[in-house]
C-alpha positions in Angstrom: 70.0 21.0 16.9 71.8 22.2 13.8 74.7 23.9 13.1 73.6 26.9 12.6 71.1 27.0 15.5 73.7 25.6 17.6 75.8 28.9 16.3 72.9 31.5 17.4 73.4 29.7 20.8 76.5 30.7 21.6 76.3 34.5 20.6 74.7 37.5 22.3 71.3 38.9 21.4 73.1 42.4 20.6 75.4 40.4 18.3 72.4 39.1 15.9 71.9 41.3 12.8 68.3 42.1 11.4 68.3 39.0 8.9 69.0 36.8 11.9 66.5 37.9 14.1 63.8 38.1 11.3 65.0 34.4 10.3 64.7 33.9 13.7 60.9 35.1 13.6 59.7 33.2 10.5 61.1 29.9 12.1 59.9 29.6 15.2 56.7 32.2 15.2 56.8 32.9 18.7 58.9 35.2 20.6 59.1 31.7 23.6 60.3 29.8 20.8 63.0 32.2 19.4 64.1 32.7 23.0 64.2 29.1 23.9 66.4 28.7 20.7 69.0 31.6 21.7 69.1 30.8 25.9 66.9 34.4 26.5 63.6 35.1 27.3 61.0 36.2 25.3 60.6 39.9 26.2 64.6 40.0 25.0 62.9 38.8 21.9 60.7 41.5 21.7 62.7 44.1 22.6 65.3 43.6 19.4 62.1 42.5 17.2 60.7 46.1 18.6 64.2 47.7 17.6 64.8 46.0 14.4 61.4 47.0 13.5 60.3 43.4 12.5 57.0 42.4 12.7 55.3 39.9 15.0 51.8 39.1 16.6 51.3 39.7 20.0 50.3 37.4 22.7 47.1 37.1 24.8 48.2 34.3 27.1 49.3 34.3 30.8 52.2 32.3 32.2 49.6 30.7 33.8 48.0 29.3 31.0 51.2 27.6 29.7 51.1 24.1 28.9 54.4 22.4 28.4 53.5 19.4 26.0 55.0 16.0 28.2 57.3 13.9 26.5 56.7 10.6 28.1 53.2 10.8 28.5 50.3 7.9 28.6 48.2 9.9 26.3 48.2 11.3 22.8 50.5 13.5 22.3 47.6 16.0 21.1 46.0 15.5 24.7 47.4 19.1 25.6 46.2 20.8 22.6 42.7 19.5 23.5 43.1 20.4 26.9 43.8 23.9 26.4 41.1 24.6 23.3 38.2 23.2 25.0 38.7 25.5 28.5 40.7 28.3 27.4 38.5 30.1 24.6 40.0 32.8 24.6 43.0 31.6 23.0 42.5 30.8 19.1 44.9 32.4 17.6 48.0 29.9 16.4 50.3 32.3 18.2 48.4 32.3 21.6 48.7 28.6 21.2 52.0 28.1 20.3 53.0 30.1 23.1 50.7 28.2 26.0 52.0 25.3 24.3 55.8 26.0 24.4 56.2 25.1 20.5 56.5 26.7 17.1 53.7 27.1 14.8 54.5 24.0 12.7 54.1 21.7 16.0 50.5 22.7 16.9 49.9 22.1 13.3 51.2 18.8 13.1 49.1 18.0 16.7 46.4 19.6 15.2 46.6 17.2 12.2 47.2 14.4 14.7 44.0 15.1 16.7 41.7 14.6 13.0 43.3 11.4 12.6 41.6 10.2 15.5 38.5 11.6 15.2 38.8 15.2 16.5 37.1 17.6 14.7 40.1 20.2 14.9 40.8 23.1 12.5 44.2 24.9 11.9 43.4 27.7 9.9 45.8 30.6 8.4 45.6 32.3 11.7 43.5 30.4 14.2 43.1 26.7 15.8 40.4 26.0 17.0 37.9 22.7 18.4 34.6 22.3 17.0 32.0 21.0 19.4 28.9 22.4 18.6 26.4 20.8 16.9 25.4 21.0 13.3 22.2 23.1 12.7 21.5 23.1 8.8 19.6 19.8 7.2 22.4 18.5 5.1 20.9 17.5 1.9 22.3 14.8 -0.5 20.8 13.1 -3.8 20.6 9.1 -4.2 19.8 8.8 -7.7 21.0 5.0 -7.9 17.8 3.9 -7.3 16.0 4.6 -10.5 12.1 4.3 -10.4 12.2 1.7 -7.7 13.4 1.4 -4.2 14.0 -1.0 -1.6 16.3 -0.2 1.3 16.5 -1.2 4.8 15.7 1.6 7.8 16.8 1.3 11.3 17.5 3.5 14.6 19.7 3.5 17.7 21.4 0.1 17.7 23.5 1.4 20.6 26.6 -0.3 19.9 28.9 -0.6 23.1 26.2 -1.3 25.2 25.8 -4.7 27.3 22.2 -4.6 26.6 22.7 -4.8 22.6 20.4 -7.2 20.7 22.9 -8.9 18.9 21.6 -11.9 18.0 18.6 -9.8 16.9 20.4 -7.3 14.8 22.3 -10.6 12.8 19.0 -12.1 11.7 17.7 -8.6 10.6 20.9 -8.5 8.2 20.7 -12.0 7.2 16.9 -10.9 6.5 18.2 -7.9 4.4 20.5 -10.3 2.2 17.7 -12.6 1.6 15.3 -10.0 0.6 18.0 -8.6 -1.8 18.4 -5.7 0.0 21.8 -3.3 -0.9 21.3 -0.4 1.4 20.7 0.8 5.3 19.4 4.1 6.4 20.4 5.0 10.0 18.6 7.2 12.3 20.6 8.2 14.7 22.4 6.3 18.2 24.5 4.1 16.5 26.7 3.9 19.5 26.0 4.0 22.9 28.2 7.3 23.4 29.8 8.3 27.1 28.5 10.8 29.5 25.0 10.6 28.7 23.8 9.7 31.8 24.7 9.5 35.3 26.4 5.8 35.8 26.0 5.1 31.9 29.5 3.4 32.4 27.7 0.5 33.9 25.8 0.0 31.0 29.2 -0.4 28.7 30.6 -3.6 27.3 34.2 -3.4 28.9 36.0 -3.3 25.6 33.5 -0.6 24.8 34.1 1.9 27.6 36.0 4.6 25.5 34.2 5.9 22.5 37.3 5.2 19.8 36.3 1.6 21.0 32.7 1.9 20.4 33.4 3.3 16.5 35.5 0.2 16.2 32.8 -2.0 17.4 30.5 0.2 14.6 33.0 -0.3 12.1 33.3 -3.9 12.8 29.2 -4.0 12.5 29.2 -2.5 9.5 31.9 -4.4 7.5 30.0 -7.5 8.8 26.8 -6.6 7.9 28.3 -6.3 4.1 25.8 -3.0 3.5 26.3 -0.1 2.2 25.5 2.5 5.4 23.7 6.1 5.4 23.7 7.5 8.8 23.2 10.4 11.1 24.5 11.4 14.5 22.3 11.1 17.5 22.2 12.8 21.0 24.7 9.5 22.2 26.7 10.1 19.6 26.9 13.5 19.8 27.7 13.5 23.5 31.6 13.6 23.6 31.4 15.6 20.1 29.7 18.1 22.5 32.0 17.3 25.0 35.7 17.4 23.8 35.2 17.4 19.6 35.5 14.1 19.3 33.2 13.1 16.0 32.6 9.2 16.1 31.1 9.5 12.8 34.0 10.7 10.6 35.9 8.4 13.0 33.6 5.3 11.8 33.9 6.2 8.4 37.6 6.3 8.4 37.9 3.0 10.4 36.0 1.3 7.6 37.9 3.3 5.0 41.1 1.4 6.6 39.8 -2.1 6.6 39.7 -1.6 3.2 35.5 -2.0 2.8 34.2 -1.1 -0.6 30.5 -0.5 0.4 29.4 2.6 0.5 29.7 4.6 4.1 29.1 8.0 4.9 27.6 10.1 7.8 24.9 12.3 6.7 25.3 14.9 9.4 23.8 15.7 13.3 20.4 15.0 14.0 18.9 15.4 10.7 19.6 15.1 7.3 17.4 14.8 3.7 18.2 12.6 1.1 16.7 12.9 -2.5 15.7 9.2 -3.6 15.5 7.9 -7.1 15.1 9.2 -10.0 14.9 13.1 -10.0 15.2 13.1 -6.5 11.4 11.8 -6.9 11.1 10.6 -3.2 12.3 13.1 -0.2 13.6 11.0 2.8 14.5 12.7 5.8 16.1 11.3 8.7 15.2 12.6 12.2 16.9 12.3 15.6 15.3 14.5 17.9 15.2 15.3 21.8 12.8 15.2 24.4 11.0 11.9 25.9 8.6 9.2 24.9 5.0 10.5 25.2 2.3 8.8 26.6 0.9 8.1 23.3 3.4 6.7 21.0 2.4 8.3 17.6 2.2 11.6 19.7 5.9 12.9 19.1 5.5 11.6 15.5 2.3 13.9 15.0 4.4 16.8 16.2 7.2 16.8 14.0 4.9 16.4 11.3 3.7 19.7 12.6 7.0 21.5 12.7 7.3 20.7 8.5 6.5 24.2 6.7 4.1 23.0 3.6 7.3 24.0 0.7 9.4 22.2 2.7 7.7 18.7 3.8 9.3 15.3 2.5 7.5 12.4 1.4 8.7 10.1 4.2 10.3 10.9 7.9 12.3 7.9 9.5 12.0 9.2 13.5 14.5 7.6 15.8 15.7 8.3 19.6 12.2 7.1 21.0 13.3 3.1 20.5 9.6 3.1 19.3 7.6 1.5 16.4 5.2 3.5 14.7 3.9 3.9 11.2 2.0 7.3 10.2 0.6 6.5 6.6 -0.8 10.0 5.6 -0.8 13.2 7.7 -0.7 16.0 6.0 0.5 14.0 3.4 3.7 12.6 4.9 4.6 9.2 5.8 6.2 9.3 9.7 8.0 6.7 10.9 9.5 5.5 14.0 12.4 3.4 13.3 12.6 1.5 16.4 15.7 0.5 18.1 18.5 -2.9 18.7 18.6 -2.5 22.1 16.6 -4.2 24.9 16.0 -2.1 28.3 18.7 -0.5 30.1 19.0 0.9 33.8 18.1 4.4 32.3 15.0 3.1 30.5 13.9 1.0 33.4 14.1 4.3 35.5 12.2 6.1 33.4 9.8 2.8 32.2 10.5 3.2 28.6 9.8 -0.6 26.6 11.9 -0.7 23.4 10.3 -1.7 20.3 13.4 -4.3 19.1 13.5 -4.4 15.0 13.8 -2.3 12.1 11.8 -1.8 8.8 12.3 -2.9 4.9 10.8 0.1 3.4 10.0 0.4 -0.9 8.6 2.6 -3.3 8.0 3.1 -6.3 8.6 6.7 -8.0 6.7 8.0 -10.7 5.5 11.5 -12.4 2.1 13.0 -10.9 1.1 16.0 -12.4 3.9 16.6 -14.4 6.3 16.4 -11.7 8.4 13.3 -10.4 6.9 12.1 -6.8 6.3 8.8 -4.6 4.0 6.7 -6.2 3.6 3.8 -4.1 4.9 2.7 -1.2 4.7 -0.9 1.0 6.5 -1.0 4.5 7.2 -4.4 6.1 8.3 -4.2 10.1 10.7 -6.6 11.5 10.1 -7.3 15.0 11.9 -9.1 18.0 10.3 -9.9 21.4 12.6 -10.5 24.5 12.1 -14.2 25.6 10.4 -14.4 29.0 12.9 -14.5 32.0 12.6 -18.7 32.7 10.9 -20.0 30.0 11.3 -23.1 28.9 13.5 -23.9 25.8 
């Protein structure tokens, strides 16, 4: 405490001239805070604010609603700030929050700031706080011009890092594969980690120093500086899970980790569900990456077939990399698209099993060559080679 605030402790509220009391408001914001400062309550606050004519934003929040942030607490120290944004939507406002927190302004701003530095996907505004958890719904679209007129770049889906059913060993001879084949840059559709909450007793599907989703972005992280690639991903519905949840975005979260180990490959997360990238010269070659919902069909190139549908014909790209299914599937030409199912790095889990899903273990090396076609640049050619692993058979010999 300083001097002078120890000095407005000591004095009466009818003592305090108007300076004070509008000093008083500018520092601490809420009408709690100025009354914690001078040993009154709040409405005593209000009541010479009302006089003095100073003024102040009102409060929404109930002395129910309070949240006193704990000193000593296990937890983040921002673990009250979630708390109270995620349940109490009414209150978005910084001064509602201030006040259900017990702090000034300043505090839930330096919380808030706290909370994005681990991966929260919190905004402090001029007037408002507030949580994001819904998912993105525009196609984020970003140009990859480094290419020039010729392509080569690796293409996988749902690698499901965290889980105990991981293909590890099958994932470290795709990369070695990539390195060999001279290949610079992954594409990512989606699931890179295994999320939490996605299904009922998913925890028993966790590695135990994956249970917690910060854990599972380091395990990402640690994948990706390993794999020495440069990384273009989206979000999937695992990954998305505790975004949905609580706003916690694993993908700004694995991009930051890698940041901090101080890896110079290119990383960055392309968006939620979908995204469209602009390949090679001119944006020549439109790539879209797809993670979407729903359950494996019956017939495998069914779901494919369907979200060629969905394209409108001034907005189709020349190639769709489909993930979530853990399926392999190439669709050459309909409707002149290319529609691929990425496959997955995961063998079967308890879920799958449940539901009889087989995963199609590998990923692709996908090239192309870009070129003008009446008058305008387009795909020219393009030659896709699958990678594939099969499970070795329970008790076979070595």
């Amino acid at each position: 405490m300083t001097q002078a605030q120890a000095d407005l402790a000591t004095r009466q509220p009818s003592e305090l001239t108007r300076d004070e009391w509008q000093e008083l408001r500018d520092r601490y914001g809420t009408a709690l805070g100025a009354g914690r400062a001078l040993g009154c309550s709040g409405s005593t606050v209000v009541r010479y604010w009302n006089r003095h004519g100073i003024a102040y934003e009102h409060s929404n929040v109930r002395a129910s609603d309070r949240v006193r942030i704990p000193t000593n607490a296990s937890g983040p120290e921002y673990a009250p700030l979630l708390k109270l944004l995620p349940k109490r939507k009414a209150v978005r406002s910084i001064i509602d929050v201030s006040n259900a927190l017990n702090c000034p302004p300043r505090e839930v701003e330096r919380l808030a700031e706290a909370a994005r530095a681990d991966g929260y996907d919190v905004e402090f505004g001029e007037k408002s706080v507030a949580l994001r958890r819904e998912v993105g719904q525009e196609r984020p679209h970003f140009v990859h011009d480094f290419y020039g007129e010729h392509f080569r770049v690796a293409i996988v889906s749902d690698t499901h890092f965290g889980e105990i059913y991981e293909a590890e060993a099958e994932w470290d001879q795709f990369v070695e594969l990539c390195h060999k084949e001279g290949i610079k840059d992954l594409y990512h559709a989606g699931d890179i980690t295994a999320g939490l909450g996605v299904y009922r007793n998913q925890i028993r599907d966790l590695r135990p120093d994956c249970i917690g989703v910060d854990q599972q972005a380091q395990r990402a992280a640690d994948k990706i500086i390993a794999s020495n690639l440069s990384w273009h991903f989206i979000l999937g519905n695992h990954d998305l899970r505790q975004y949905e949840a609580n706003g916690f975005d694993v993908g700004q979260r694995i991009c930051d980790l890698v940041k901090a180990a101080g890896y110079r490959k290119k990383v960055e997360c392309l968006g939620h569900d979908r995204a469209r990238i602009g390949v090679g010269k001119n944006e020549a070659c439109l790539l879209d990456l797809n993670h979407p919902g729903g359950g494996t069909a019956y017939a495998i190139s069914y779901r494919s077939q369907k979200i060629i549908e969905e394209y409108t014909p001034g907005d189709k790209p020349h190639i769709v990399a489909i993930g979530h299914f853990h399926k392999m599937d190439d669709l050459p030409h309909t409707r002149n698209m290319t529609a691929i199912q990425a496959g997955c790095f995961c063998w079967t889990t308890r879920f799958m099993g449940r539901k009889q899903i087989a995963p199609h273990v590998g990923g692709l090396i996908l090239e192309g060559w870009t070129g003008t076609i009446n008058g305008k640049p387009s795909l020219a050619r393009i030659r896709t080679e699958w990678v594939k692993f099969y499970q070795p058979r329970r008790g076979a010999a070595d």
